[in-house]
PAKOLFI-345393 format. One record per residue: x, y, z of N, C-alpha, C, O in turn; residue in one letter. Coordinates in steps of 0.1 Angstrom, whole numbers, plus 5000, padded with zeros to 4 digits. Layout:
N
XYZXYZXYZXYZA
...
% end
This chain:
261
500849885000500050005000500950135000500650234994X
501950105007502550245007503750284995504150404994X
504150164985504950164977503950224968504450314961X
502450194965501050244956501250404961501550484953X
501250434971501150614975502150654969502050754963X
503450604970504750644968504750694955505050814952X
504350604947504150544933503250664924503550724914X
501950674934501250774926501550944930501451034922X
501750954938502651064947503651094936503151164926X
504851064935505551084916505251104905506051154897X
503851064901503251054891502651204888502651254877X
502251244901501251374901502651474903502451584897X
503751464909505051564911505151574893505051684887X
505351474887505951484870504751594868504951714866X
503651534868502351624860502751744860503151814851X
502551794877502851924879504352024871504452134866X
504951914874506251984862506352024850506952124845X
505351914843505351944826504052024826503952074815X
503052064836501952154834502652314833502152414827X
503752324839504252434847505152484834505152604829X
506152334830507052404817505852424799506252454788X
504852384802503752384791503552564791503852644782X
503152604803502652734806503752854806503252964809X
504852844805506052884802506652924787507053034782X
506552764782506452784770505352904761505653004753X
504252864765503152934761503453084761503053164753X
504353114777504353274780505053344768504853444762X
506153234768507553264759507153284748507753374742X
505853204740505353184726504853344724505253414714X
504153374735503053484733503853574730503853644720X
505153614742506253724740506453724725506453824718X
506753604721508053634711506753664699507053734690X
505753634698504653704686504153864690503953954681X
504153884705504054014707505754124700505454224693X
506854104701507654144696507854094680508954124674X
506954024672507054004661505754104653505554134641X
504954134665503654254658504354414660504554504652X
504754384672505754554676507254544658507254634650X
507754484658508254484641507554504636507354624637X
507154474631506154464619505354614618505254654606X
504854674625504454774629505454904626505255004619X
506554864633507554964631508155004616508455114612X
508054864609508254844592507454964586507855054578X
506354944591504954974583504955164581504555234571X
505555214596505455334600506755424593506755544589X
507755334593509155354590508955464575509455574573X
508255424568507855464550507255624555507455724547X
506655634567505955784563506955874576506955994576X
507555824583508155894594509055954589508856084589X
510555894583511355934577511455994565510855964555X
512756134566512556184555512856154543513656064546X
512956154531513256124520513056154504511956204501X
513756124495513256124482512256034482512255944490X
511156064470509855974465509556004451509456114445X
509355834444508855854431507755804428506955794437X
507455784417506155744413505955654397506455684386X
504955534400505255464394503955474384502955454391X
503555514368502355534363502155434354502955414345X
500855344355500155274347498955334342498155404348X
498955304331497655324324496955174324497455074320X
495555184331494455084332493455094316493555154306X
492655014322490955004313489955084323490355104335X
488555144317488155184329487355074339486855104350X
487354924332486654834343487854834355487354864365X
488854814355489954814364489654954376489754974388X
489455024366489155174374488155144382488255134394X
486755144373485755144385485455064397484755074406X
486554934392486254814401486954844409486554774418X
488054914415488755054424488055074431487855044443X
487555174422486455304432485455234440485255264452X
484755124432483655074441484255044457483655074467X
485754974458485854984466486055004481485954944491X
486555194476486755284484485355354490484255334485X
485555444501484055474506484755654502485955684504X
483655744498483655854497484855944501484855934514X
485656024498486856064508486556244504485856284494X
487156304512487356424522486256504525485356524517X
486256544533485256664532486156814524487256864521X
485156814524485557024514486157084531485757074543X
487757174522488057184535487357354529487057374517X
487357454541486157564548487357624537488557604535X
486157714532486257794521485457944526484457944533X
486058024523485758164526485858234513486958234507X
484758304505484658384496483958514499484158614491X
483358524507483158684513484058734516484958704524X
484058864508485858944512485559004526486458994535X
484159074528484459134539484659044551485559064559X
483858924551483958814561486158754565486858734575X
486358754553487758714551488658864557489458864567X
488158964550489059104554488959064568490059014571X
488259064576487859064594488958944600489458944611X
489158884590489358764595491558744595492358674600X
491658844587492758904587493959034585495059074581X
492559074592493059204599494859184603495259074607X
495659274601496659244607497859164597499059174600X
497359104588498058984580497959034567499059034561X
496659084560496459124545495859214548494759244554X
496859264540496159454536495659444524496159344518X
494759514518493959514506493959624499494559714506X
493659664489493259824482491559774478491359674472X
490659864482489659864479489259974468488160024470X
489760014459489360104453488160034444487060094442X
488359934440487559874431487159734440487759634440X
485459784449485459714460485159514453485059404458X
484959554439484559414434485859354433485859224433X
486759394432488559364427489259384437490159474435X
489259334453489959414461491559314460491959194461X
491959414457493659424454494659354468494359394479X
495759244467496259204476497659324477498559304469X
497859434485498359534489499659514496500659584494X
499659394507500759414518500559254525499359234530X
501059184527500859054535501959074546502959134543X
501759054555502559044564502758904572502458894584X
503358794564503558694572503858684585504658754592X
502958534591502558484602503858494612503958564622X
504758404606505958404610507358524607508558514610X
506958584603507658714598508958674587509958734585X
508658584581509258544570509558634558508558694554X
510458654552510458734539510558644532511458554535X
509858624520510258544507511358614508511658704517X
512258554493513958594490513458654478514258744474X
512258634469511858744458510658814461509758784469X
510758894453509258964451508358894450508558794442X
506958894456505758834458505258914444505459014438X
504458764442503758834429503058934427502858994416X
502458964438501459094444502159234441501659334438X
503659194444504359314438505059354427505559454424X
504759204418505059244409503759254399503959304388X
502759214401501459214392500359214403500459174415X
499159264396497759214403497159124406497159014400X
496659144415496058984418494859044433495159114443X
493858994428492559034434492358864440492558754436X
491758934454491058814464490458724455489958764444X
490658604458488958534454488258394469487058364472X
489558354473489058294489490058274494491258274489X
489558254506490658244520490158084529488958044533X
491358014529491057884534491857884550493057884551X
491157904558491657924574492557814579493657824584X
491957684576492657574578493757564573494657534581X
493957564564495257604555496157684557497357674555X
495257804561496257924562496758024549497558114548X
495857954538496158014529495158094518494058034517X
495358204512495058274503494958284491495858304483X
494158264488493858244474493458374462492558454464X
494358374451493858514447493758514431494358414427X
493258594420493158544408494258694401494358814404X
494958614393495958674387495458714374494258714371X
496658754363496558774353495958704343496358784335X
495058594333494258534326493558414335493458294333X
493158524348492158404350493358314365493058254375X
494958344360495958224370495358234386494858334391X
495658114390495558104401497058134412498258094410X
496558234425497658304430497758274442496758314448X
498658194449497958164465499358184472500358174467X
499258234489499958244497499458154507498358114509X
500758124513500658084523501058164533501958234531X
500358164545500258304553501158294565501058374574X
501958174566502658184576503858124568504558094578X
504358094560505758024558506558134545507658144542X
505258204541505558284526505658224512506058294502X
505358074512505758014502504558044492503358054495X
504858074482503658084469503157944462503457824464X
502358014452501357944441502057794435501457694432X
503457804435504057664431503757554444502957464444X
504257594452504457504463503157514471503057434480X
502157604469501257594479499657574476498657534483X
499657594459498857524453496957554454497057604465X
496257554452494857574454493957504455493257454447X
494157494476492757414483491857344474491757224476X
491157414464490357354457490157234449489057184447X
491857164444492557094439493056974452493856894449X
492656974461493356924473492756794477491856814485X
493156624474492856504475493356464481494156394475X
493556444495494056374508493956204508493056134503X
495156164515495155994511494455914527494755954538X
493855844525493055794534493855804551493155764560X
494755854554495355844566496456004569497356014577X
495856094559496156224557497656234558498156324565X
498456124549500356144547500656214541501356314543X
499956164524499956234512498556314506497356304508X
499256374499497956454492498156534480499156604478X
497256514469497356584455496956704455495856754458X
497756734452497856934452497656954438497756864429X
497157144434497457194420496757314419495957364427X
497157354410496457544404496057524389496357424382X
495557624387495757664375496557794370496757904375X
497057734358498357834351497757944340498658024335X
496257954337496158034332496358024316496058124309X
496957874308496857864298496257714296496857604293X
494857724298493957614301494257504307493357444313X
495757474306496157364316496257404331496457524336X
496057274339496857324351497857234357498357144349X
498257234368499457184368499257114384498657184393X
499856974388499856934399500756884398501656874389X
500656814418501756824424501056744439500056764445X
502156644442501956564452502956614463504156644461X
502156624476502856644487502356564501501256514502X
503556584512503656514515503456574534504156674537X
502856524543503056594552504256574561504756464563X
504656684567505856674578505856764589506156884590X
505556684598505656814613504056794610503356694608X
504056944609502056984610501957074597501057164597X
502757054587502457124570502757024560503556934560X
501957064552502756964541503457014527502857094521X
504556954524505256984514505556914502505756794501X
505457004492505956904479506856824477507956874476X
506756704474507756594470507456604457508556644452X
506656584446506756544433505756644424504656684426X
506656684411505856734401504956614396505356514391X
504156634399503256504395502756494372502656404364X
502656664371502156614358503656654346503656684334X
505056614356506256614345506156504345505956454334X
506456394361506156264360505556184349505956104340X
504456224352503256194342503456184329503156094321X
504056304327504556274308505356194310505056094305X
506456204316507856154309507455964309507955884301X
506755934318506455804319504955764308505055644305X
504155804305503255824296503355934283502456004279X
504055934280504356054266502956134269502856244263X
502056104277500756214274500856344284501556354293X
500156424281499956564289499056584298497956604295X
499456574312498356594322497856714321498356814327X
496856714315496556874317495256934319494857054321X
494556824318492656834329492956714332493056624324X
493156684350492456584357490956554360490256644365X
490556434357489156424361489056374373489556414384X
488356284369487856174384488556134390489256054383X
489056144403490356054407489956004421488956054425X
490455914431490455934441491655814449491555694445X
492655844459493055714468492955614473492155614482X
493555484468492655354469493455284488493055194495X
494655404490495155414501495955514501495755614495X
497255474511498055624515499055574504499855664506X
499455504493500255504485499555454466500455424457X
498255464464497955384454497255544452496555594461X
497555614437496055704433495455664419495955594410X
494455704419493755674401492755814400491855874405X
493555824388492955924381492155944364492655874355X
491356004362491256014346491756114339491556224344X
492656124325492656214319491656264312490856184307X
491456364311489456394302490056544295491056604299X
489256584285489456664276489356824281490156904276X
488356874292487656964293487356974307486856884315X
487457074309486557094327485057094327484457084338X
484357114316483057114316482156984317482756874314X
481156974321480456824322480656774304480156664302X
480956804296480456754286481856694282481856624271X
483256704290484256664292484656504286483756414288X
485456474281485356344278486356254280487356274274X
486356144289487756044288488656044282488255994272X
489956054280491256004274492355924280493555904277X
491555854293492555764299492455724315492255794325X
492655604314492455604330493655564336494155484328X
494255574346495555594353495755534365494855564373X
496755444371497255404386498855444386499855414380X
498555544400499855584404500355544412499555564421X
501655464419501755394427503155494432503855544423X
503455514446503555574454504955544462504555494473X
506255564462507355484464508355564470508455684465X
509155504482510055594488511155544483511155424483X
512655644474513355554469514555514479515355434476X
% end
């Protein structure tokens, strides 16, 4: 009888040991997939943190490829706040833009006095040509103003940077996690001209002429974008179309693919 206790007494000591290194294992398992998601993660982040050169890679699609895209992405951005009341806008930057009202339908951009007291290194276009209000985007910080045939004229109100680099709100396609975004103006000789940027800190800046790109890899001329939208923070599709008018017509549908080199 007591060799039977002895006996099973050992039996249940082993159990306990291999229950104990089972649960161990297990801990060890869990760790090492916890520091295999913490990688992985860091991979993922690594692409928009750091700074760098970026190119872009352009295919031309069919439009079934296209629509079968869009279907499915869900609706993106809201309209960012647009200000076209001059007086509402004058109020609103008091202190920042001086105006000439002589011609209260045409009020003249007179004097900016950037945010950060920045000087461009050249003459603002304001001083060297006309350019009358047309809106003020708060969020942005920037100014929007109509130049000589119609061009589009924009400041930015705190850094000084112009119409190249700062581009017109209105034109403005944010990528689903607000990294990248398609920027552009118009030039005033029916084309217009865009440009992908990229954010850093709390502004964002241009990385890529988007419609030199565009030719040199498609011999074609980006010069009315249509329908487009982000299938993520690195994939865009767009249409080339004839015209800004609804009666506008297709000449191509497009995948841009998005790369840090």
């Amino acid at each position: 009888m007591k060799k039977t206790f002895t006996f099973l007494f050992a039996i249940i000591l082993i159990f306990q040991s291999c229950e104990k290194k089972t649960e161990k294992a297990k801990e060890k398992s869990f760790l090492n997939e916890d520091n295999i998601s913490i990688k992985t993660n860091k991979k993922k982040t690594d692409f928009y943190e750091e700074d760098g050169k970026y190119s872009i890679i352009v295919e031309q699609i069919d439009s079934v490829q296209y629509y079968l895209q869009k279907e499915k992405v869900n609706s993106q951005n809201s309209e960012i706040k647009k200000i076209t009341d001059f007086k509402v806008a004058q109020k609103l930057l008091i202190g920042i833009v001086e105006f000439d009202e002589k011609d209260i339908d045409y009020p003249m951009v007179k004097k900016i006095n950037f945010i950060n007291n920045r000087k461009p290194t050249h003459k603002s276009y304001f001083e060297l040509d006309d350019c009358s209000f047309k809106a003020y985007f708060p969020s942005e910080n920037i100014l929007l103003c109509e130049g000589g045939h119609t061009t589009d004229v924009s400041f930015n109100l705190i850094n000084g940077q112009e119409t190249e680099l700062t581009g017109n709100p209105d034109y403005i396609k944010t990528s689903p996690n607000k990294i990248f975004r398609i920027n552009g103006h118009y030039d005033g000789q029916e084309c217009s001209s865009y440009f992908i940027q990229k954010k850093t800190k709390n502004e964002f800046e241009k990385i890529i002429q988007l419609d030199t790109e565009f030719e040199k890899q498609t011999k074609k001329w980006l010069c009315i974008m249509g329908d487009n939208f982000w299938k993520d923070d690195t994939t865009f599709y767009l249409t080339l179309v004839t015209s800004y008018g609804k009666d506008r017509k297709n000449l191509g549908f497009f995948k841009i693919e998005l790369f840090k080199k």
